[in-house]
N, CA, C and O of each residue as an XYZ file, in Angstrom:
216
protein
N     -12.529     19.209     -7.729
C     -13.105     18.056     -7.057
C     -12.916     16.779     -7.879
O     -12.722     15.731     -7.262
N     -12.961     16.772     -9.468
C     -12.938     15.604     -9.937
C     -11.267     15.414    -10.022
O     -11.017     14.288    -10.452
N     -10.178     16.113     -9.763
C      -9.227     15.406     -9.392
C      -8.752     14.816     -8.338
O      -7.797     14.048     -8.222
N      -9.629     15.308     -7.430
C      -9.543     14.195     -6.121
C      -9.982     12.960     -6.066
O      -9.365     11.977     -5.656
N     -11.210     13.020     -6.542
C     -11.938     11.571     -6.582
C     -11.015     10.587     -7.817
O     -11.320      9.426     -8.088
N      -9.845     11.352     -8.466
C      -9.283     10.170     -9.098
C      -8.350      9.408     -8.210
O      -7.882      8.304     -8.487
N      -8.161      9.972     -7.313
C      -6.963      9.887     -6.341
C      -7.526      8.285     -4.889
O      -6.874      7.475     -4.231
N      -9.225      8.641     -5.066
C      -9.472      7.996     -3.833
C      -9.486      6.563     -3.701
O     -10.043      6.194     -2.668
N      -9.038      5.642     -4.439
C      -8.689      4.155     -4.411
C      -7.479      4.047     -4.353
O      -7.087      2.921     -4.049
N      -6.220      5.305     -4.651
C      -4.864      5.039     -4.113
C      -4.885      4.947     -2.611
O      -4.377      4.152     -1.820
N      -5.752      6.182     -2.451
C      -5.494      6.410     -0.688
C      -6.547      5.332      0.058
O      -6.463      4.834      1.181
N      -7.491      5.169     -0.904
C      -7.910      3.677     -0.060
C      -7.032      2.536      0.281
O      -6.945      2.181      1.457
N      -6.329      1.892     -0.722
C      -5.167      1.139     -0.949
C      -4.366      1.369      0.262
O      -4.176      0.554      1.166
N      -3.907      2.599      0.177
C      -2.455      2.916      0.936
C      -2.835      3.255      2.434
O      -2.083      3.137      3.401
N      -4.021      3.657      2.444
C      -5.124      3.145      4.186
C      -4.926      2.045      4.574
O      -4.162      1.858      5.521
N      -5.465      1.179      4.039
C      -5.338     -0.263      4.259
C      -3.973     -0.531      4.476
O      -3.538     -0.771      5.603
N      -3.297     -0.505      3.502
C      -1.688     -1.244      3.955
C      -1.211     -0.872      5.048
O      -0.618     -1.636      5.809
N      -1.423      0.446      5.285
C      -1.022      1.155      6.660
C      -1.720      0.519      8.089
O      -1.190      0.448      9.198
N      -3.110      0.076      7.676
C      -3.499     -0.017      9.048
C      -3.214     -1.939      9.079
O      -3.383     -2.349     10.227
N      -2.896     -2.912      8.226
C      -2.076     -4.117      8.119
C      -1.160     -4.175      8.861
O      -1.161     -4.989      9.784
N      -0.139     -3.321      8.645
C       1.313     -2.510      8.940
C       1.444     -2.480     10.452
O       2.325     -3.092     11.055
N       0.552     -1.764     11.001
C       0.590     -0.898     12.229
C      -0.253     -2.107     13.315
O      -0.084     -1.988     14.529
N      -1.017     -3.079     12.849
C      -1.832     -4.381     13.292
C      -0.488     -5.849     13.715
O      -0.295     -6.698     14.585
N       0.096     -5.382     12.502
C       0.938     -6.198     12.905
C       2.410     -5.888     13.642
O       3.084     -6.709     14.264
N       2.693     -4.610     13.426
C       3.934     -4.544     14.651
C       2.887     -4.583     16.078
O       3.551     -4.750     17.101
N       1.934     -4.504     16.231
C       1.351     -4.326     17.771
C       1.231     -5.888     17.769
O       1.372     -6.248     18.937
N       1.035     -6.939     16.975
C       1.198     -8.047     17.182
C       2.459     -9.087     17.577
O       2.532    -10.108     18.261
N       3.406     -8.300     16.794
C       5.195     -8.857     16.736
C       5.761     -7.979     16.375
O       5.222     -7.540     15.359
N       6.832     -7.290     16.730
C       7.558     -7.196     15.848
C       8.561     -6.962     14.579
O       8.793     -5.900     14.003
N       9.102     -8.299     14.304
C       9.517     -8.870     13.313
C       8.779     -8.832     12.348
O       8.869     -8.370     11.211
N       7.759     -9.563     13.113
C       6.294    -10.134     11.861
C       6.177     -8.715     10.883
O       6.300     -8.567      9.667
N       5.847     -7.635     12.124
C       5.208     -6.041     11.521
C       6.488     -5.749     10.282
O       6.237     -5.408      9.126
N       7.830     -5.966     10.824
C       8.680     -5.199      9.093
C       8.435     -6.344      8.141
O       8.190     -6.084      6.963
N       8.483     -7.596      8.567
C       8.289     -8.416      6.813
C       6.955     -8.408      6.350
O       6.991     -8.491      5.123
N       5.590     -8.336      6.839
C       4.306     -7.975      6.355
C       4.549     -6.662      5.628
O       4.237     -6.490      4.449
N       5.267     -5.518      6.594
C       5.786     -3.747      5.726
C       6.427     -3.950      4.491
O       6.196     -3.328      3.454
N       7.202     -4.806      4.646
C       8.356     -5.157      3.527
C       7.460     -5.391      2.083
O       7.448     -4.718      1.052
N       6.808     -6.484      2.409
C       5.715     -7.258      1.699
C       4.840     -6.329      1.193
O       4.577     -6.441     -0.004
N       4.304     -5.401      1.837
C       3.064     -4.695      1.246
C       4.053     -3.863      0.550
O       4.234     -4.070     -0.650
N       4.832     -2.786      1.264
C       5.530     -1.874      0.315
C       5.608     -2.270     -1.136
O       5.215     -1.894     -2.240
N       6.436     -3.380     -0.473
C       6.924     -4.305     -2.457
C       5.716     -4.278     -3.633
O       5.755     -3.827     -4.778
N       4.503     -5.018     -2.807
C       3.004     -5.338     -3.637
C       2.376     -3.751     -3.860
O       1.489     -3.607     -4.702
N       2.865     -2.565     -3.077
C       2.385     -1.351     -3.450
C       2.841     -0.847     -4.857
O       2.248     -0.315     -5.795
N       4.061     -1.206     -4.641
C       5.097     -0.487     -6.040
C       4.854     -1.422     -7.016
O       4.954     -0.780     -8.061
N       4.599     -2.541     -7.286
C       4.206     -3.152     -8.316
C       2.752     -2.715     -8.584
O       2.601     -2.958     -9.781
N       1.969     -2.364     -8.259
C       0.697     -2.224     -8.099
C       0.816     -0.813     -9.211
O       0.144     -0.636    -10.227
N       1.526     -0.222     -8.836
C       1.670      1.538     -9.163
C       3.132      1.223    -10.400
O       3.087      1.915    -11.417
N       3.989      0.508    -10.305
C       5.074      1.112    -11.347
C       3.808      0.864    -13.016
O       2.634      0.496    -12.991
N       4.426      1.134    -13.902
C       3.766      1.032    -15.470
C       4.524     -0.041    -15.868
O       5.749     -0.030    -15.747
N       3.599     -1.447    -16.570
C       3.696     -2.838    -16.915
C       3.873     -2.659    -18.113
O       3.644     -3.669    -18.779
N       4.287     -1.509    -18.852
C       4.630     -1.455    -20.692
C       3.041     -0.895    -21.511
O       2.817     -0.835    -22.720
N       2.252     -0.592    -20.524
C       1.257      0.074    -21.549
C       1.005      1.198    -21.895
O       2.081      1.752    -22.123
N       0.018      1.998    -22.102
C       0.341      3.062    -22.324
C       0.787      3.865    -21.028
O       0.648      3.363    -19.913
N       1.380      5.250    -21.233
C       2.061      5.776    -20.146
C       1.013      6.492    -19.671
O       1.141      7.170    -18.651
C-alpha cells in the first residue's frame, strides 16, 4: 500500500492533463493537439531528472 500512495500525485497530474486534453478536442480540434502537445511537453519536463540526485 505505501507504494501506491507514492505514485498518487503522478496519476493525479496525469488525470488532469488528460481530462484538459479531452475538454479541449470537444472544444476544437486543432486547439485539442497543441494544448496535448503542450501538456505532454510540460509532463516530461516535470518527470525527466534536472541533475540532482538520481
Amino acid at each position: 500500500m505505501k507504494n501506491l500512495i507514492v505514485y498518487i500525485p503522478a496519476l493525479c497530474v496525469f488525470a488532469g492533463f488528460l481530462l484538459i486534453s479531452i475538454g479541449s478536442f470537444v472544444i476544437n480540434l486543432a486547439m485539442g493537439f497543441i494544448i496535448s502537445g503542450l501538456l505532454l511537453f510540460l509532463l516530461g519536463y516535470m518527470y525527466t531528472n534536472k541533475g540532482g540526485e538520481p
